[in-house]
C-alpha positions in Angstrom: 20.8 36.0 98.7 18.5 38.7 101.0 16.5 41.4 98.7 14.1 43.6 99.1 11.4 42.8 97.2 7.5 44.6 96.9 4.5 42.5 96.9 0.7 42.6 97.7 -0.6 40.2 100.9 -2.9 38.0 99.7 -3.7 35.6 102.4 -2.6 34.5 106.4 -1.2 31.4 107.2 -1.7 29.1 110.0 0.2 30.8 112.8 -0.2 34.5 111.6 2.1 35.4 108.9 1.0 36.9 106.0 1.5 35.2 102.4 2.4 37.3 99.0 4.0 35.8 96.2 6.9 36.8 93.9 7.6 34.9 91.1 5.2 32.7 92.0 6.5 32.0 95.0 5.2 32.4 98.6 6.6 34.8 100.5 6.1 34.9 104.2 5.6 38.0 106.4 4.6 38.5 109.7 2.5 41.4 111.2 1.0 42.3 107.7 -2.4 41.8 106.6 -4.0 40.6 103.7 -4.2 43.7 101.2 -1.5 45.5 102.4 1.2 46.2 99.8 4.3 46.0 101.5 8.4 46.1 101.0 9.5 43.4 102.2 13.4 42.2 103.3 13.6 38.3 102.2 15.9 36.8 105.2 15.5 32.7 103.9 14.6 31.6 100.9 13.6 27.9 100.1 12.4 26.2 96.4 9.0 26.1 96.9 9.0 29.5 99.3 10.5 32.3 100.9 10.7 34.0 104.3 11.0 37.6 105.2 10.6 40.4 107.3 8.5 43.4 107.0 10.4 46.6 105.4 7.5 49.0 105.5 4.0 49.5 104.2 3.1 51.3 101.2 -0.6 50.3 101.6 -1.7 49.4 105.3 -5.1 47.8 105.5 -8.1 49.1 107.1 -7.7 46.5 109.6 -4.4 47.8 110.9 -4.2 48.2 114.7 -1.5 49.9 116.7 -0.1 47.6 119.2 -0.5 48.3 122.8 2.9 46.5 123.6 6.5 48.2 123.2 8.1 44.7 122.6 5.8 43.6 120.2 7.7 42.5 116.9 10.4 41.3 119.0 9.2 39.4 121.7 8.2 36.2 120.4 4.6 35.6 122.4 2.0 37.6 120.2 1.4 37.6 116.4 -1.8 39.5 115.7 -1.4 43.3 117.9 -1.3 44.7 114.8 -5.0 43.5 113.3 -8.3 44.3 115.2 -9.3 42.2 117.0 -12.5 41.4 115.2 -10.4 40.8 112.4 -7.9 38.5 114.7 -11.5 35.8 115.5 -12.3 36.2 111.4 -8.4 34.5 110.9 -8.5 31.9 113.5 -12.0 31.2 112.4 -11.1 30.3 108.8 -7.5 28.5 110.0 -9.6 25.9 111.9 -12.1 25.6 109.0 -9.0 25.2 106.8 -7.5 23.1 109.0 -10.5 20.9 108.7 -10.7 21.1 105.4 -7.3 20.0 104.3 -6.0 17.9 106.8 -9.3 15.9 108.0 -11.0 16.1 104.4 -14.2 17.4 106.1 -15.4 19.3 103.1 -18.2 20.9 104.7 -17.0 21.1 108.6 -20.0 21.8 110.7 -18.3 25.1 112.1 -19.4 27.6 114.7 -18.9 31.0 115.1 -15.9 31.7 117.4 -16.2 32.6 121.1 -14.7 35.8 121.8 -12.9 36.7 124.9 -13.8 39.4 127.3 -10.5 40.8 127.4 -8.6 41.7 124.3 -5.7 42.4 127.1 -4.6 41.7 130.5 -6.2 38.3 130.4 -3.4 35.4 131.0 -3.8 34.1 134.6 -0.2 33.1 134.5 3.2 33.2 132.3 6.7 32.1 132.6 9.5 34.2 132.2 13.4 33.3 131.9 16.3 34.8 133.9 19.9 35.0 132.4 22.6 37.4 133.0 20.1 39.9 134.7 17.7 39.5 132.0 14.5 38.8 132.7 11.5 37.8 130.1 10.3 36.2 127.1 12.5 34.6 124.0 12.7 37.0 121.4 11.0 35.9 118.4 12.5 33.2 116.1 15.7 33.3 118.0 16.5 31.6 121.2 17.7 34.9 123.0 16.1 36.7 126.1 14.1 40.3 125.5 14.8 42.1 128.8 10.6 42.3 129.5 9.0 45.3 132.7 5.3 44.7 131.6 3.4 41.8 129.9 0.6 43.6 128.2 -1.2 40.4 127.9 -1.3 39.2 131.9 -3.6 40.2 134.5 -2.4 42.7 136.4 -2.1 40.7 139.2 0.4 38.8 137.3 2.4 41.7 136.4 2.3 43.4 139.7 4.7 39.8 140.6 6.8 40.2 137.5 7.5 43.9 138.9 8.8 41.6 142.2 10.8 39.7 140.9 12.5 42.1 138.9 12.9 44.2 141.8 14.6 41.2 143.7 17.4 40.5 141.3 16.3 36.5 141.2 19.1 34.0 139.4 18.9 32.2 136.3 16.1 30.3 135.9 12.6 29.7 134.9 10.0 31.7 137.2 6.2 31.3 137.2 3.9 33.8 137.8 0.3 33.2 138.9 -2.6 35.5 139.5 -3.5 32.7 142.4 -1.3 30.6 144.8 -2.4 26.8 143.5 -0.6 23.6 143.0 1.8 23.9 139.6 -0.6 21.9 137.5 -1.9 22.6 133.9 -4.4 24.9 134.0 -6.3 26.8 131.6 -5.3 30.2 131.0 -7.8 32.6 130.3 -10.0 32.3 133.6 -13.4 34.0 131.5 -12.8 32.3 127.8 -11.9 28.6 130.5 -15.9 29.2 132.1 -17.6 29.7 128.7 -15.3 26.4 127.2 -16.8 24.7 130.3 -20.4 25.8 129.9 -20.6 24.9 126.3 -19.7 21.5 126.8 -21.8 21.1 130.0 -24.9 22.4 127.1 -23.6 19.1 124.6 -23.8 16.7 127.0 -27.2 14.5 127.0 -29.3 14.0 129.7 -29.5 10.5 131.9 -25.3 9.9 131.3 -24.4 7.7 134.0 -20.5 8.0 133.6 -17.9 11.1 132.7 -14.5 10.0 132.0 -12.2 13.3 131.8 -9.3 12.4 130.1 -6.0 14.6 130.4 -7.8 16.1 133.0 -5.2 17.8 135.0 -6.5 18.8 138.5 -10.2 18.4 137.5 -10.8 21.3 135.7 -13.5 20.0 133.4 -14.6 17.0 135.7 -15.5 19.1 138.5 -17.8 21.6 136.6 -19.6 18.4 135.0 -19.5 15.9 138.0 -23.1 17.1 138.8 -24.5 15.6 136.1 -23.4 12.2 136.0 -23.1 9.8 139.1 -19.8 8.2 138.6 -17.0 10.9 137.3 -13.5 9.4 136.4 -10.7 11.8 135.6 -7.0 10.3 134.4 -3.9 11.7 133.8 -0.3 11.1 134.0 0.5 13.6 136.2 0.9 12.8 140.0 0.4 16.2 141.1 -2.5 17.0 139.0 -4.3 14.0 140.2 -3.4 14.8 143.7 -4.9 18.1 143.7 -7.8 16.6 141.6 -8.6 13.7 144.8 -8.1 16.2 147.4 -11.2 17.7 147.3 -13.3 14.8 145.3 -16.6 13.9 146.3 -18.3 11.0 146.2 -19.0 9.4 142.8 -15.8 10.9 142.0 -12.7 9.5 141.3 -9.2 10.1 139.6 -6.6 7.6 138.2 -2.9 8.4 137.7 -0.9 6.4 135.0 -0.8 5.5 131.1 -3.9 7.4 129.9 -4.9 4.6 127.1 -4.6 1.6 129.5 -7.2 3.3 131.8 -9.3 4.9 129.5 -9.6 1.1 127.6 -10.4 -0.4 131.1 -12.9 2.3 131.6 -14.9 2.1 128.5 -14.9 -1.7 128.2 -16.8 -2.2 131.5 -18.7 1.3 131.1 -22.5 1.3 129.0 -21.3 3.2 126.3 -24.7 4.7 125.3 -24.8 6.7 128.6 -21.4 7.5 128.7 -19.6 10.9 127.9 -15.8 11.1 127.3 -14.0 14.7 127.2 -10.7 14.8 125.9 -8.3 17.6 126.3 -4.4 16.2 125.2 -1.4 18.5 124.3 -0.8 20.1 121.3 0.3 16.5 120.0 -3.1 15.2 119.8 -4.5 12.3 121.2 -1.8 9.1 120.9 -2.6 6.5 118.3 -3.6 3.8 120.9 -6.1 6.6 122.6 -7.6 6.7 119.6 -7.5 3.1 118.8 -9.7 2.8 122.1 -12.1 5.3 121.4 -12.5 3.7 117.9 -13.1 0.1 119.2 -15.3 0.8 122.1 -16.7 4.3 121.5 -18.9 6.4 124.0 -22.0 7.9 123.0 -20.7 11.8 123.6 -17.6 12.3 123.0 -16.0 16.2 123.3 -12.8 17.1 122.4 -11.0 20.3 123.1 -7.7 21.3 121.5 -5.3 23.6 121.7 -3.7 22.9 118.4 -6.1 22.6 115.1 -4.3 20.6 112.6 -3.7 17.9 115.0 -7.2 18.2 116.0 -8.4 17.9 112.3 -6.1 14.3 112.1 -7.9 12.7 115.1 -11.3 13.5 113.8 -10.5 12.2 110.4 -9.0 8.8 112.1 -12.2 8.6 114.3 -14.3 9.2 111.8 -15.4 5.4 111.0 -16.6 5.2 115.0 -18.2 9.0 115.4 -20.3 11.5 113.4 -18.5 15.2 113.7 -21.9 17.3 115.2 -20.1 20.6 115.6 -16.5 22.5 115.8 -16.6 25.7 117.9 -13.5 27.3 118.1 -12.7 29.7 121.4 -10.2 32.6 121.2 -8.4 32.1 124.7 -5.2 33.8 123.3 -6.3 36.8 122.3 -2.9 38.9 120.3 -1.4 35.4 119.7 -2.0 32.9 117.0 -3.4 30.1 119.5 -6.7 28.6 119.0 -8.4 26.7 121.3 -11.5 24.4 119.5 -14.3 22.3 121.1 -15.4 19.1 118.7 -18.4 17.5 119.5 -18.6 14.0 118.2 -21.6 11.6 118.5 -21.0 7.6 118.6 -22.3 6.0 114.8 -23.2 3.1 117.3 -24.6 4.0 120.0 -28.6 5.1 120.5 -28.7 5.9 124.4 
């Protein structure tokens, strides 16, 4: 049955809710910190935990921000507004660390400090937004129900100056893109400064002499035409039609891009490659790399291989199954969500094999 119910924060979960416990029972709540003391209205409760939503404070934290968006709380895209932001890199830090910990049994995870971004706000190059019934904007959060949305505080300007457009143009239900640039609708990455310093810290990892780069998930290049200077033969792969397309269209020589079933290619690649001078990046959706991906990368693996992820505890369960074929050098985890509870995260493994 809901209660109300006071309790002391203790700790934040993976994703950005705090934890207290009553009865010895966790008890989620979102947009608290850990020390607060808080009243809290339980909404679901489960045997092993409960879930509920924040009543008021009776001790707020010293970390306590005040949000710079109206919709924040009800809009469904940011979790942390309400913590500095120093204190939003500490979190992230010690969720990958966890992450590593518990999931790839890494007891002492070689971790770096996190890579701030720039921008606290106004940073997101681009952001979809939903039209139904004259509603336009965001799902609200935990329920599949539009939150009628004028300014994004956590898009570019230029991004909003097109939401304030499209509002003004009465558009019909559907899914709408905004983009700070005109571009082909591939995956890109989303925070243009936090994307350059992602791409200059693996550019630093890679060892000299490589004679081959195979990007795979590359999208339209992104990461294979920032390194393609480096190496004399540069293969990107992914499924996508149109991000390949883009990727070939302005390819130079040395440089190449295969469309198709990422593992096939990448296993064709790697058998014929030398593997001592060969680098692999490795940037798959929040599902992690597939089981045959990693199969390949076990069987025949390259001497560098960098993988970036946008989702930690999948992250932590490939380096774990890798493990036998690669030593883990370093994790170095970039905030290019600043507000939200996204991490991005760099691994840099070394083959156990390999001496070039």
């Amino acid at each position: 049955m809901p209660r109300e119910v006071e309790l002391v924060i203790e700790d934040i979960a993976f994703g950005g809710k705090g934890v207290g416990r009553v009865d010895g029972k966790a008890v989620f709540v979102p947009f608290t910190i850990e020390g607060e003391r808080v009243v809290a209205h339980i909404i679901r409760e489960k045997k092993s935990f409960a879930e509920a939503e924040l009543v008021r404070l009776l001790e707020p934290s010293a970390y306590r921000a005040t949000p710079q968006c109206p919709y924040f709380g009800r809009c469904g895209g940011c979790a942390y507004q309400h913590m500095i932001y120093a204190h939003q890199l500490h979190w992230k830090t010690r969720q990958v660390e966890r992450a590593l910990q518990r999931i790839g049994k890494f007891r002492q995870p070689p971790l770096r400090t996190i890579v701030p971004s720039p921008s606290e706000y106004s940073y997101r190059n681009r952001i979809t937004v939903h039209v139904e019934d004259g509603v336009i904007g965001f799902f609200r959060r935990e329920a599949h129900r539009l939150i009628d949305i004028e300014r994004c505080a956590i898009s570019a300007p230029a991004v909003n100056d097109q939401l304030e457009a499209l509002r003004a143009r009465r558009p019909r239900d559907g899914h709408y893109t905004l983009r700070t640039e005109v571009g082909p609708r591939v995956f890109s990455q989303t925070n243009d400064n936090v994307a350059t310093k992602l791409a200059q810290a693996i550019a630093a990892l890679i060892p000299p002499n490589q004679s081959l780069l195979i990007d795979t998930y590359c999208g339209a290049g992104f990461f294979a035409k920032r390194l393609r200077d480096k190496f004399p033969r540069t293969i990107g792969i992914d499924w996508d039609i149109h991000a390949i397309a883009a990727a070939q269209a302005n390819a130079i020589e040395g440089e190449t891009y295969l469309t198709g079933d990422i593992a096939s290619h990448l296993g064709e690649q790697l058998i014929r490659a030398d593997l001592g001078l060969t680098t692999v990046v490795v940037d798959p959706p929040a599902t992690g790399l597939d089981a045959e991906v990693r199969e390949i990368l076990r069987a025949h693996p390259p001497a560098t291989l960098l993988y970036v992820s946008c989702d930690p505890p999948t992250l932590a369960r490939d380096l774990a199954n890798l493990g036998a074929a690669f030593s883990l050098r370093s994790v170095t985890p970039f905030d290019m969500f600043p507000q939200t509870a996204e991490i991005e995260v760099l691994a840099h493994l070394s083959s156990r094999f390999c001496t070039g």
